[in-house]
MARBA-3410 file (N, C-alpha, C, O; in Angstrom, 1 decimal):
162
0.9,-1.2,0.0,0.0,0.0,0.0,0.9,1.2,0.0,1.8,1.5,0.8 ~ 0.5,1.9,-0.8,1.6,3.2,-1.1,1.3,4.8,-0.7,1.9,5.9,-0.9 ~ 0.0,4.4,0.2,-0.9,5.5,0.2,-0.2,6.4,1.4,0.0,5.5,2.3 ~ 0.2,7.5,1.7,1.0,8.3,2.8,0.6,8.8,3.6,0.0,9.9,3.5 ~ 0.9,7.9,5.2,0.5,8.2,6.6,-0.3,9.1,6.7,0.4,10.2,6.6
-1.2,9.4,6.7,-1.8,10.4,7.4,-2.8,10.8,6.5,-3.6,11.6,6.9 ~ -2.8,10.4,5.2,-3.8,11.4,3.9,-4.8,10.9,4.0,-4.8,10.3,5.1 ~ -5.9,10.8,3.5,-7.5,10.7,3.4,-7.5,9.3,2.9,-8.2,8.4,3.4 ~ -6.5,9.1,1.8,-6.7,7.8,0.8,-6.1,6.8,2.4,-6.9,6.2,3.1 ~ -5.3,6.9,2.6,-4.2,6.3,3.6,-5.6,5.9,4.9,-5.8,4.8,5.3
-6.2,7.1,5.3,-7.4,6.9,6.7,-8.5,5.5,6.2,-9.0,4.6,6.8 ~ -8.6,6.0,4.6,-10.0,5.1,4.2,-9.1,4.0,3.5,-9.6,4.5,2.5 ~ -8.6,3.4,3.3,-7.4,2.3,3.7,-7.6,1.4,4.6,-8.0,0.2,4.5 ~ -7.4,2.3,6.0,-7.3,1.7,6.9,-8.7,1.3,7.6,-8.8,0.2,8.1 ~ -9.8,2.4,7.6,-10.8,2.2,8.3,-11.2,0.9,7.2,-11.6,-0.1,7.8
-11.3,0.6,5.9,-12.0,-0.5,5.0,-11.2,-1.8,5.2,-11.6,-2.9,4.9 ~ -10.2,-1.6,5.6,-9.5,-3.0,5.8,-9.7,-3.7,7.7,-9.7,-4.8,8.2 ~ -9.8,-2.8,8.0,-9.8,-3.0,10.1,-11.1,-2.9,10.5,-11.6,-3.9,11.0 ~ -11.7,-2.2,10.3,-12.8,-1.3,11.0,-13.9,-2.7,11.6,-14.3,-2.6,12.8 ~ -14.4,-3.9,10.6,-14.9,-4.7,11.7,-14.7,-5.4,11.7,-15.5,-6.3,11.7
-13.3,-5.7,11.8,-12.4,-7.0,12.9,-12.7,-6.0,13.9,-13.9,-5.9,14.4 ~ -12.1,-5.4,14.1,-11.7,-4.6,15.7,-13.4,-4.2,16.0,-13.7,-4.0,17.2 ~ -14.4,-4.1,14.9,-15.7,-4.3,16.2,-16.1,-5.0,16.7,-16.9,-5.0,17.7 ~ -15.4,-6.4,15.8,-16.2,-8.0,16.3,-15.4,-7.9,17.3,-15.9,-8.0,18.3 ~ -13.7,-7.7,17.4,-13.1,-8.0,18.7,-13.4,-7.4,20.0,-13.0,-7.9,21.1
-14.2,-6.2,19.7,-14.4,-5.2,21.0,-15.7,-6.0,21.4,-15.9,-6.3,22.5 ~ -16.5,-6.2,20.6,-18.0,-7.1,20.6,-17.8,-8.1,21.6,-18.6,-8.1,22.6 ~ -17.2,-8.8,21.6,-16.7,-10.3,22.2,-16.4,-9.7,23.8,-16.8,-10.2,24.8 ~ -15.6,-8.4,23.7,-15.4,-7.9,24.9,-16.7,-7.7,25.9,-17.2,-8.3,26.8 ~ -16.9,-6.9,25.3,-18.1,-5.4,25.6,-19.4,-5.8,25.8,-20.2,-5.3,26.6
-19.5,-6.7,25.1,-21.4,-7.3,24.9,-21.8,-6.4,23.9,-22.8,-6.7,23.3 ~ -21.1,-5.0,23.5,-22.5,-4.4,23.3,-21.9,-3.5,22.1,-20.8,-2.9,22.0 ~ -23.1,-3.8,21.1,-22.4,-3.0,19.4,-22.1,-1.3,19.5,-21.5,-0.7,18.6 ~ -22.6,-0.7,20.5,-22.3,0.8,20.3,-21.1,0.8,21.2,-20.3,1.7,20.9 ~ -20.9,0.3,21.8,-19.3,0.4,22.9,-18.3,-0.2,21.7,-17.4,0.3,21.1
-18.7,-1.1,21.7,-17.6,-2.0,20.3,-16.9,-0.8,19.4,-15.7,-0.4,19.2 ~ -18.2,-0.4,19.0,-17.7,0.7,17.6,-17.1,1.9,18.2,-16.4,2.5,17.4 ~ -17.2,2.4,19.4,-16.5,3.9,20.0,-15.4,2.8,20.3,-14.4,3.4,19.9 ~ -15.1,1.9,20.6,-13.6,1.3,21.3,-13.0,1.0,19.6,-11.8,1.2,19.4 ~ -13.6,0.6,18.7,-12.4,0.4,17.7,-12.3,2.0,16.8,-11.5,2.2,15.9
-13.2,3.0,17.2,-12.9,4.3,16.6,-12.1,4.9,17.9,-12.1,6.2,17.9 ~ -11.3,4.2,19.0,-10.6,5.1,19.5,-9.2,4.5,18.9,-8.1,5.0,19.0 ~ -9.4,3.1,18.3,-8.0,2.3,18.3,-7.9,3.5,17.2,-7.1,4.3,17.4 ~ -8.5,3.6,16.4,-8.2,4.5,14.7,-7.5,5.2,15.3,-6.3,5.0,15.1 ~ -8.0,6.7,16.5,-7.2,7.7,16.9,-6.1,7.5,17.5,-5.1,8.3,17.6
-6.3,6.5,18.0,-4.6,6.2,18.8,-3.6,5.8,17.2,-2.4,6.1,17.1 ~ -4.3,5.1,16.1,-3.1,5.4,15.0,-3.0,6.4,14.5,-1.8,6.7,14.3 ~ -3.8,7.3,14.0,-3.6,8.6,13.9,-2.3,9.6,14.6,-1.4,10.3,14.1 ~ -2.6,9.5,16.1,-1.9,10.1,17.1,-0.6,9.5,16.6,0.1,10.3,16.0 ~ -0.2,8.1,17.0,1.3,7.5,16.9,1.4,7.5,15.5,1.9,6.4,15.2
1.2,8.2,14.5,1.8,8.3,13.5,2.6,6.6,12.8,2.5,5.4,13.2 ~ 3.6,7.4,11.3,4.0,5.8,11.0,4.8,5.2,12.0,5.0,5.5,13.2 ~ 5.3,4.1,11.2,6.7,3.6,12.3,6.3,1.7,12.0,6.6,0.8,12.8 ~ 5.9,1.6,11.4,4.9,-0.2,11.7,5.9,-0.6,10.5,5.9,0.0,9.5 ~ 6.7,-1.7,10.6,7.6,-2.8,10.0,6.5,-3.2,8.8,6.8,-3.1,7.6
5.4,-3.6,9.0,4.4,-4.0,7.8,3.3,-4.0,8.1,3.1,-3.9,9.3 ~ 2.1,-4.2,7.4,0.7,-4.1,8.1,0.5,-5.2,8.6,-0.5,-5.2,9.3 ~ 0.9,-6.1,8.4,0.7,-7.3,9.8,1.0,-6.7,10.7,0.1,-6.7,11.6 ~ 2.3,-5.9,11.3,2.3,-5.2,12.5,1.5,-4.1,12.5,1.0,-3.7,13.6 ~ 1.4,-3.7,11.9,-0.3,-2.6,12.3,-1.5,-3.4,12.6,-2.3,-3.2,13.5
-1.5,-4.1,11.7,-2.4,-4.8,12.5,-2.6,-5.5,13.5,-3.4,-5.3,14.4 ~ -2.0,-6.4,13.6,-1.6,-6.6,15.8,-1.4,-5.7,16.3,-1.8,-5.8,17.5 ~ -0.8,-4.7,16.1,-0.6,-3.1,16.8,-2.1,-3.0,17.6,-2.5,-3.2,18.7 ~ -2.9,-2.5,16.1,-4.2,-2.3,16.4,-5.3,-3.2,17.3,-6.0,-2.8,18.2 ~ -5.1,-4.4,16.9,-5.7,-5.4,17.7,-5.4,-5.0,19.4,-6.2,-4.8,20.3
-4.1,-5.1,19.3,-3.3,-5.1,20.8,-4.2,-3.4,21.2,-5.3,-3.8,21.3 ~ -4.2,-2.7,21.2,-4.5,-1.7,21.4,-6.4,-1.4,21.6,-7.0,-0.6,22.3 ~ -7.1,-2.7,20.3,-8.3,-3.0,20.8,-8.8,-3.2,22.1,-9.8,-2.7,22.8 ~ -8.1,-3.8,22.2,-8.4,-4.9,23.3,-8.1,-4.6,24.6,-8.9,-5.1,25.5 ~ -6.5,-3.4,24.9,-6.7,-2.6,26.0,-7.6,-1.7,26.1,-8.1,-1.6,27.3
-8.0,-0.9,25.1,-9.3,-0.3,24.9,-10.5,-1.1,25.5,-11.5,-0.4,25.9 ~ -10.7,-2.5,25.8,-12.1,-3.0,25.8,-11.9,-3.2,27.3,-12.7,-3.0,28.2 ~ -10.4,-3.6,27.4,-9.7,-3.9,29.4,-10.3,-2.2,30.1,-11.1,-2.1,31.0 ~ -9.8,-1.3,29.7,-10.0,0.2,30.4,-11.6,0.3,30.7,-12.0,0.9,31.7 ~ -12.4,-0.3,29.6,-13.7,0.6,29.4,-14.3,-0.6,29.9,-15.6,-0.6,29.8
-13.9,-1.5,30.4,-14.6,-2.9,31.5,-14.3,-2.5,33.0,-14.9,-3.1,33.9 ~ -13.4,-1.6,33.2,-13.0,-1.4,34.5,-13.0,0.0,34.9,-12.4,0.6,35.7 ~ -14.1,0.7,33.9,-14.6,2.4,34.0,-15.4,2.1,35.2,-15.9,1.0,35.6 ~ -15.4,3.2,35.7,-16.6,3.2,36.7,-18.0,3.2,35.9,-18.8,2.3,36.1 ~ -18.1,4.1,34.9,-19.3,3.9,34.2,-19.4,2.8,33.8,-20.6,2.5,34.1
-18.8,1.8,33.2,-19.4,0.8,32.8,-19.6,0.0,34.1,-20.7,-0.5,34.1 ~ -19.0,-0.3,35.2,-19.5,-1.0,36.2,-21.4,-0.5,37.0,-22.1,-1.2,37.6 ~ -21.7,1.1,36.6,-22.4,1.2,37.0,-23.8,1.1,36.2,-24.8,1.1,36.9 ~ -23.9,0.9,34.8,-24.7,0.5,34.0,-25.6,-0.7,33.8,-25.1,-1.7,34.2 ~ -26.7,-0.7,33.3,-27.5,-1.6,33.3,-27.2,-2.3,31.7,-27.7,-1.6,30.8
-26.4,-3.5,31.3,-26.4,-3.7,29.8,-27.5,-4.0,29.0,-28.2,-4.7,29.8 ~ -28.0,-4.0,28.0,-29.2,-3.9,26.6,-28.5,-4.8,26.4,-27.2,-4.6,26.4 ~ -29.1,-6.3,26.2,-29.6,-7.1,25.6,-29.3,-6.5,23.5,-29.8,-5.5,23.0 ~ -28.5,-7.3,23.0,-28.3,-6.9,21.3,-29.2,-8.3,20.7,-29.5,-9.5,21.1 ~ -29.4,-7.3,19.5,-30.4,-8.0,18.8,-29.5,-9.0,18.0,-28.6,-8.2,17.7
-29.3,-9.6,17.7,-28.9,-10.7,16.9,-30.1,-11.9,16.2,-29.7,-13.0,16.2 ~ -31.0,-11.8,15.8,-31.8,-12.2,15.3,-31.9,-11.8,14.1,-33.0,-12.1,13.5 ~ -30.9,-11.0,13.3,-30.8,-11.1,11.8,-30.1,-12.7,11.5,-30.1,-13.4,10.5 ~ -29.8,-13.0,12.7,-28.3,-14.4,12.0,-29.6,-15.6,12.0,-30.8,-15.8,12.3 ~ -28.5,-16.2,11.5,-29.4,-17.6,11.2,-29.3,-18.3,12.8,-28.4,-18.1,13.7
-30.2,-19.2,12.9,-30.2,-19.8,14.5,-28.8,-20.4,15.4,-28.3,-20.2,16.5 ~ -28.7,-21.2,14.2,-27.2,-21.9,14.6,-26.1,-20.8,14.6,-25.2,-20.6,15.5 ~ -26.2,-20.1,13.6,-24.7,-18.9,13.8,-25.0,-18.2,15.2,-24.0,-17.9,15.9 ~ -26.7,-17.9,15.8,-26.9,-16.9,16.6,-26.2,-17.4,18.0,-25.6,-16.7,18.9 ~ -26.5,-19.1,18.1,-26.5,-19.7,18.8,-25.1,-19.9,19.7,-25.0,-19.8,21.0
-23.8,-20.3,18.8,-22.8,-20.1,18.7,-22.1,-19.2,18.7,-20.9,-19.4,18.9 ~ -22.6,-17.6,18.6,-22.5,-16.7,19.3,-22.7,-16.1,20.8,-21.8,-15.8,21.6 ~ -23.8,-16.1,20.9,-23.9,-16.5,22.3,-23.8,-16.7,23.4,-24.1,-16.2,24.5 ~ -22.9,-18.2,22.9,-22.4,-19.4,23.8,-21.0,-18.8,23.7,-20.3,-19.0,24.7 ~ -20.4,-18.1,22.7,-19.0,-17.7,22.6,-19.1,-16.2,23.6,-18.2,-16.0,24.4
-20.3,-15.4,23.5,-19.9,-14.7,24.1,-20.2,-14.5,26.0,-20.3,-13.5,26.6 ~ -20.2,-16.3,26.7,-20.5,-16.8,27.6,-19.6,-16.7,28.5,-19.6,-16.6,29.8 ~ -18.4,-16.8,27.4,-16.9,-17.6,27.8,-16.5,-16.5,28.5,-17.0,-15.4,28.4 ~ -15.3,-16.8,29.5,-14.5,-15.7,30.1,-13.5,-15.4,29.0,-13.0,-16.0,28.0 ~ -13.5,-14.1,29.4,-12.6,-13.0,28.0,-11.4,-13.8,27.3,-11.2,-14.0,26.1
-10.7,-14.2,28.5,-9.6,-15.0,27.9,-10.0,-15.7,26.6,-9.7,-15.3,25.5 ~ -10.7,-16.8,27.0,-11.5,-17.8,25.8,-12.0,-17.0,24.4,-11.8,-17.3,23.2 ~ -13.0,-16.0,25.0,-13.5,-15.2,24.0,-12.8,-15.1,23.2,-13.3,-15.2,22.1 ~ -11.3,-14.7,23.4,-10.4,-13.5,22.7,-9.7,-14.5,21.3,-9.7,-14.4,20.1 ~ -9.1,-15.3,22.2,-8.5,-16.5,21.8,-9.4,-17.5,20.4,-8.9,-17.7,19.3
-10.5,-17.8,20.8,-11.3,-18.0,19.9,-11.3,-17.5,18.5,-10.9,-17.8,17.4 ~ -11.9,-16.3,19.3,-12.3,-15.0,18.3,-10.9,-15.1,17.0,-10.9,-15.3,15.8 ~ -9.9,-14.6,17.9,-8.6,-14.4,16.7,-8.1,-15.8,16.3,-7.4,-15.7,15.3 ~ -8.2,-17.0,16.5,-7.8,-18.2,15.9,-8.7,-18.2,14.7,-8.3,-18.2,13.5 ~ -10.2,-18.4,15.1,-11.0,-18.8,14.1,-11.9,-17.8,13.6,-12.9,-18.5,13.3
-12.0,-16.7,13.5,-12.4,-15.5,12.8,-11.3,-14.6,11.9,-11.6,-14.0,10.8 ~ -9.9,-14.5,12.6,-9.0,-13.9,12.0,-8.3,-14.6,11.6,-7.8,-14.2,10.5 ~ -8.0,-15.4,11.8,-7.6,-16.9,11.3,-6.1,-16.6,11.6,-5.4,-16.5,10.6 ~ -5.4,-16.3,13.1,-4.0,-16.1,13.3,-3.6,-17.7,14.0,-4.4,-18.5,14.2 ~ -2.8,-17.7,14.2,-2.1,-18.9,14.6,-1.6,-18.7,16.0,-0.9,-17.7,16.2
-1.8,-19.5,16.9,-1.6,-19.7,18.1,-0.3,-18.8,18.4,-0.5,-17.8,19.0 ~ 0.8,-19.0,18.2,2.4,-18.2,17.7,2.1,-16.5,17.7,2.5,-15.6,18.4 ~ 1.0,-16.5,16.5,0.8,-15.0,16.4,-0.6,-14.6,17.7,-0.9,-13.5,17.7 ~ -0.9,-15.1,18.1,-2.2,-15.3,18.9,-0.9,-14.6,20.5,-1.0,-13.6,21.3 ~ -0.3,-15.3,20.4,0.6,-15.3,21.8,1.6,-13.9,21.9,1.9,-13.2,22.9
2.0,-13.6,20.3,2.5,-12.3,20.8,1.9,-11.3,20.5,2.6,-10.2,20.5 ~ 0.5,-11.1,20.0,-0.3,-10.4,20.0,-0.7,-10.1,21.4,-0.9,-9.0,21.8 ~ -0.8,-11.0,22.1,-1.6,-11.0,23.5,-0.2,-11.0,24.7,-0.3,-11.2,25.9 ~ 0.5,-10.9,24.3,2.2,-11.0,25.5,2.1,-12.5,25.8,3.2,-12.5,26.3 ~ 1.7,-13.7,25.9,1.6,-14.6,26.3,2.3,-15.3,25.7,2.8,-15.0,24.6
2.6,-16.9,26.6,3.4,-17.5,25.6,3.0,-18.7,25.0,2.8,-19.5,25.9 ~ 2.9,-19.3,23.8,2.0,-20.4,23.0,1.8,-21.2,23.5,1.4,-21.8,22.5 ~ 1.8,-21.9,24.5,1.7,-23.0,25.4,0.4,-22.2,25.9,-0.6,-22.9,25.6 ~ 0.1,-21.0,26.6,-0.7,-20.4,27.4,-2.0,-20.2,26.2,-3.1,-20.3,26.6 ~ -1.7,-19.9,25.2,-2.5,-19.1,23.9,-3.5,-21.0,23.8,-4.7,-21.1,23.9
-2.5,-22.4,23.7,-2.7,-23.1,22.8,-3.7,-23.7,24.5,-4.9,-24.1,24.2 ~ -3.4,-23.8,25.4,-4.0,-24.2,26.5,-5.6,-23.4,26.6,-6.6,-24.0,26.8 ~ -5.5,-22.0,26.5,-7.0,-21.3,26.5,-7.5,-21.9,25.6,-8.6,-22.3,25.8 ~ -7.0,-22.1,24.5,-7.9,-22.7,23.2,-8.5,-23.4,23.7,-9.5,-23.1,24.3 ~ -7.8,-24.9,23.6,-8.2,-26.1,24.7,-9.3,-25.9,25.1,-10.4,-26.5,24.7
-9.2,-25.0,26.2,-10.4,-24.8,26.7,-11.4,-24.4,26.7,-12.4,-24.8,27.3 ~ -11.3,-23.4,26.1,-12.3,-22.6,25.1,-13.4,-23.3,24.5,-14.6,-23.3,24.8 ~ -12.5,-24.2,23.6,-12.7,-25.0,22.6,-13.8,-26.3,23.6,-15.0,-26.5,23.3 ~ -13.2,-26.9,24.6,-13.8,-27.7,25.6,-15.4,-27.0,25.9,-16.4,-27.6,25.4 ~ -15.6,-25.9,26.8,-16.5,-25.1,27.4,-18.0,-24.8,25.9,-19.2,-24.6,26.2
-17.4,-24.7,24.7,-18.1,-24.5,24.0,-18.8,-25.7,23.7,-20.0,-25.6,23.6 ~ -18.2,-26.7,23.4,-18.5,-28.1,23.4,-19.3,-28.8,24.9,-20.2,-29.7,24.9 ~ -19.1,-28.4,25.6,-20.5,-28.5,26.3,-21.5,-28.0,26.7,-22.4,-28.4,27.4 ~ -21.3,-26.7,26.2,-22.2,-26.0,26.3,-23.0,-25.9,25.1,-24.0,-25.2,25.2 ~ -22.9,-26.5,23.7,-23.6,-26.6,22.6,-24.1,-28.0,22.5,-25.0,-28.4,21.7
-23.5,-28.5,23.4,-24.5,-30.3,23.1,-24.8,-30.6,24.7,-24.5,-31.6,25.4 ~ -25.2,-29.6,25.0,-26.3,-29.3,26.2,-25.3,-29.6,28.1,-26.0,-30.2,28.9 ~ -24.2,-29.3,28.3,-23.3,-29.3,29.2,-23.8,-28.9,30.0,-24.9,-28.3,30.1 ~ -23.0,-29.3,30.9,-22.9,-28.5,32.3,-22.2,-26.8,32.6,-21.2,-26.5,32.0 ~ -22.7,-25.8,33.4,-22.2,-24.9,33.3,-21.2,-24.3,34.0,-21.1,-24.5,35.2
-20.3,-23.5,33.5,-18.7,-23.4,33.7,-18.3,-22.6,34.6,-19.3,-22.1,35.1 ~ -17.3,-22.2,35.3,-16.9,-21.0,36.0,-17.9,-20.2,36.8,-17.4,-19.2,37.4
END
């Protein structure tokens, strides 16, 4: 991409290539589609602000992600959000089984969520999963595990977790 830091072509670039990964990932956090989209339109301003400097857009994009995601940690531990009542999102455009599986994904503790989410939606690899997240692949491939476990019994009618 040849488009230069900071120009209009370069912003709409960026927001058409990111813009909803980083809502589904704030989603998974957040519960909720209007927090989602203010948390991945602050990741945008935080790239704006730090200007260039990114080795390639795989590292902008884990940049970004990484930066999601403290965005979703800060705004889970606002006082406002601890003091709010959450809205229930509509998800009844999806088909049953997708809605369903959602859901149940977004049941999981964050960890699982996260991990999930970027294995088999972004399709990163346990490796990139782990230094996205500071963690180390053993840790990345173990949440899976269980992730992966928790969801499985909770979709063929399980017991409930944590």
């Amino acid at each position: 991409m040849e488009n230069s830091f900071g120009t209009d072509e370069f912003i709409q670039h960026v927001l058409d290539k990111y813009s909803k990964m980083l809502i589904k990932i704030a989603f998974t956090y957040v519960k909720n589609m209007a927090d989602a989209e203010d948390i991945a339109q602050d990741a945008f301003v935080s790239l704006i602000r730090k200007g260039s400097g990114f080795d390639s857009e795989e590292h902008e994009k884990a940049w970004l992600i990484r930066v999601t995601i403290n965005n979703c940690k800060n705004h889970l531990k606002s006082a406002w959000s601890k003091r709010r009542v959450p809205l229930e999102e509509d998800i009844s455009y999806m088909q049953e089984e997708e809605s369903e599986v959602l859901i149940t994904v977004l049941k999981l503790p964050p960890k699982y969520r996260t991990v999930i989410h970027l294995y088999y939606y972004e399709e990163y690899s346990i490796n990139e999963i782990a230094e996205i997240l500071h963690k180390k692949p053993a840790t990345i491939g173990t949440w899976l595990s269980r992730g992966r476990n928790l969801l499985k019994s909770e979709l063929t009618g399980g017991f409930e977790y944590e």
